[in-house]
C-alpha positions as CSV (number, residue, x, y, z in Angstrom):
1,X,-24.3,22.2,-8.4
2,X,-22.5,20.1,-10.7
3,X,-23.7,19.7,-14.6
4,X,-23.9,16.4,-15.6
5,X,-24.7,14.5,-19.3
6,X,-25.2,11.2,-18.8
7,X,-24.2,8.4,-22.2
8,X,-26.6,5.3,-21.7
9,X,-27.1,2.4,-24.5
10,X,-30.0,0.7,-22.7
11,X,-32.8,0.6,-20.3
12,X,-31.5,3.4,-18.7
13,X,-31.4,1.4,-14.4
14,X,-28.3,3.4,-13.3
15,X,-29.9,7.1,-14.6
16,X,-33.3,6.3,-13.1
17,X,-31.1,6.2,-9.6
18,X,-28.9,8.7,-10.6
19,X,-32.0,11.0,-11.4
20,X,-34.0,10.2,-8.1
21,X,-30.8,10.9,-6.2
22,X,-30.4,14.2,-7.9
23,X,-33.9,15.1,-7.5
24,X,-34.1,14.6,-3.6
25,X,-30.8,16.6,-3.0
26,X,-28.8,12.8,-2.3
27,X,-26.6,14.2,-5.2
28,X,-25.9,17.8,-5.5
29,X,-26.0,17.9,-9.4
30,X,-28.3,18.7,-12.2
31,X,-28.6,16.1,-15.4
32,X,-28.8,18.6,-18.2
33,X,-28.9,16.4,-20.9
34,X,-28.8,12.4,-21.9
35,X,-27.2,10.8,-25.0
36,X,-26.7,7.6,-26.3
37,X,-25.7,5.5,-29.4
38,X,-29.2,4.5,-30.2
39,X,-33.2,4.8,-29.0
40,X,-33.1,3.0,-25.4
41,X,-35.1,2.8,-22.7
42,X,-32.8,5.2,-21.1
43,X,-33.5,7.8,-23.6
44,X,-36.7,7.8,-22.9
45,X,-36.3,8.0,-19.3
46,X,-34.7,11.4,-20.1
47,X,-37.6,12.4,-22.2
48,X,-40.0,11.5,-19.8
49,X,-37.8,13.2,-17.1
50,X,-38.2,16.6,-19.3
51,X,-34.2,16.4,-19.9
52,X,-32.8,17.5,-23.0
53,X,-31.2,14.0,-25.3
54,X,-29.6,13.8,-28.1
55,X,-28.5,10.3,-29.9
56,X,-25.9,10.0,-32.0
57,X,-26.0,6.9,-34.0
58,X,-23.0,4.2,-34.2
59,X,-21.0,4.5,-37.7
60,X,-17.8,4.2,-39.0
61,X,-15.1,5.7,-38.8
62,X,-15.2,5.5,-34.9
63,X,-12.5,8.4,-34.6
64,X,-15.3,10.4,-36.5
65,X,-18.0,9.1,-34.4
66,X,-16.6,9.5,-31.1
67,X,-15.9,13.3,-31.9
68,X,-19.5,13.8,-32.6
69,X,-20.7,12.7,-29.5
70,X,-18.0,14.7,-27.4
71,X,-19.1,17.5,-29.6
72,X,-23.0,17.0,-28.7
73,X,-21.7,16.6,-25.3
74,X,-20.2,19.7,-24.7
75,X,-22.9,21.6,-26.1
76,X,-24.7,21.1,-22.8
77,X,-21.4,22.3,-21.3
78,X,-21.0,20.0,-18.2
79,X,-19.0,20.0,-15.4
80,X,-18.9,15.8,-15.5
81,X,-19.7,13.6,-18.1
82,X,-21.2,9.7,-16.9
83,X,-20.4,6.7,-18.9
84,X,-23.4,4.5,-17.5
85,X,-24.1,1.5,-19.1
86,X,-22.9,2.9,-22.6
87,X,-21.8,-0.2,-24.7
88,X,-19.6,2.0,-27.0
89,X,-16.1,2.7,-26.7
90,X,-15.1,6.3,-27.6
91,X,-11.8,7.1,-29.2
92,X,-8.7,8.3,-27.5
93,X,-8.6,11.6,-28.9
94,X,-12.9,11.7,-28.0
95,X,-11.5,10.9,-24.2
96,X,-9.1,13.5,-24.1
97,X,-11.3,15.9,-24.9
98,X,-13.8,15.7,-21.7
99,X,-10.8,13.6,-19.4
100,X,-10.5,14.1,-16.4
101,X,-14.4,14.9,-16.1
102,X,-15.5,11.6,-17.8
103,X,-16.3,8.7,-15.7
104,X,-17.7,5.6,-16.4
105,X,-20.2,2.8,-13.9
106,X,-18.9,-0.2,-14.5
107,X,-20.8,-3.8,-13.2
108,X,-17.4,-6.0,-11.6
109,X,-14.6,-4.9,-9.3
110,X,-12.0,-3.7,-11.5
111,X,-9.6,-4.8,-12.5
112,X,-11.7,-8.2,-12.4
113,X,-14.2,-8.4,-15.3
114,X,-13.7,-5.7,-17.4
115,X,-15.1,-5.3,-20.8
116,X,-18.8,-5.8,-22.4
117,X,-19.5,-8.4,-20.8
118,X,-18.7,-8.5,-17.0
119,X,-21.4,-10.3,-15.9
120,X,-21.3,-12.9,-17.6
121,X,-17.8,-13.9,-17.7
122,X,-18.1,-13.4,-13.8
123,X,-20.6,-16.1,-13.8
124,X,-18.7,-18.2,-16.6
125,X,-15.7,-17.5,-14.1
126,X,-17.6,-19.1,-11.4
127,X,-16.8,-16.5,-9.1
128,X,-18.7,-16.3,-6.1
129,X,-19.2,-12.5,-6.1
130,X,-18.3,-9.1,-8.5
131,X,-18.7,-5.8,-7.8
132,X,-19.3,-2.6,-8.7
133,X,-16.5,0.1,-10.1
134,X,-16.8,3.9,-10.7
135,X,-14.2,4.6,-12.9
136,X,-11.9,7.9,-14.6
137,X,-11.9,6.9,-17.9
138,X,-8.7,6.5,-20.6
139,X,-7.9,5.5,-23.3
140,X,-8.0,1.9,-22.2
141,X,-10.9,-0.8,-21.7
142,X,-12.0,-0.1,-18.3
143,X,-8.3,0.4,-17.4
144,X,-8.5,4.4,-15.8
145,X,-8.0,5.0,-11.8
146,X,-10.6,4.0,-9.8
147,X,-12.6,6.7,-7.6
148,X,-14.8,4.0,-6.1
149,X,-15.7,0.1,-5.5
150,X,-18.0,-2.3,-3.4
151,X,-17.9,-6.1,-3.5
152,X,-21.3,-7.6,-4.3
153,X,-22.3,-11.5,-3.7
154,X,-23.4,-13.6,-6.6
């Protein structure tokens, strides 16, 4: 079974899925542990759950940041780390220490929309639908290979 840490900055949608699918056996993996850049609903999710969190505050310098949340990362030792619906970006030298295993949920089809704000410049855009992108991340802004998409009507 696949170890996975989950990074979430809000209500925590995607892991409540993600969990439900672990739990029943849909996903063969185990969340070990949840972390974020602030207290979110998501964190609580976790705690609820009975999974281990951690959150590691936003500061300055990011380099210095981003290496403390790879480090609380790997002390969970996973086998996959999920970027879902965290609204931070890590450092290069932060994504080099967990790529390839890092992967991030992402709400367009890339390379449409990318960025903080997808939905809404896809309905500023007038588009008529987005997507949805699972991503490898690098050191770009929602720029790595993509491992899978769907199309989604607005």
């Amino acid at each position: 079974m696949l170890r996975l840490v989950v990074l979430v900055s809000g209500g925590g949608s995607n892991l409540a899925d993600l969990l439900a699918r672990t739990r029943d056996g849909r996903v063969p993996a185990t969340i070990v542990a949840v972390g974020a850049d602030r207290e979110c609903g998501g964190i609580d999710l976790a705690r609820d759950a009975g999974i281990p969190t951690f959150v590691e505050p936003f500061a300055h310098p990011r380099d210095a940041w981003s290496a403390r949340v790879v480090d609380r990362v790997l002390e969970h030792a996973p086998d996959l780390t999920i970027l879902s619906g965290f609204m931070r970006l890590l450092a290069a030298e932060a994504v080099e220490r967990l790529s390839p295993d890092l992967v991030n949920t992402h709400p367009a089809f890339l390379p449409e929309f990318p960025g903080a704000h997808a939905v809404r410049d896809a309905l500023a855009a007038g588009a008529s639908e987005t997507g949805a992108s699972v991503i490898v991340v690098d050191a770009g802004v929602d720029s790595g290979p993509v491992l899978a998409q769907v199309r989604v009507p607005i």
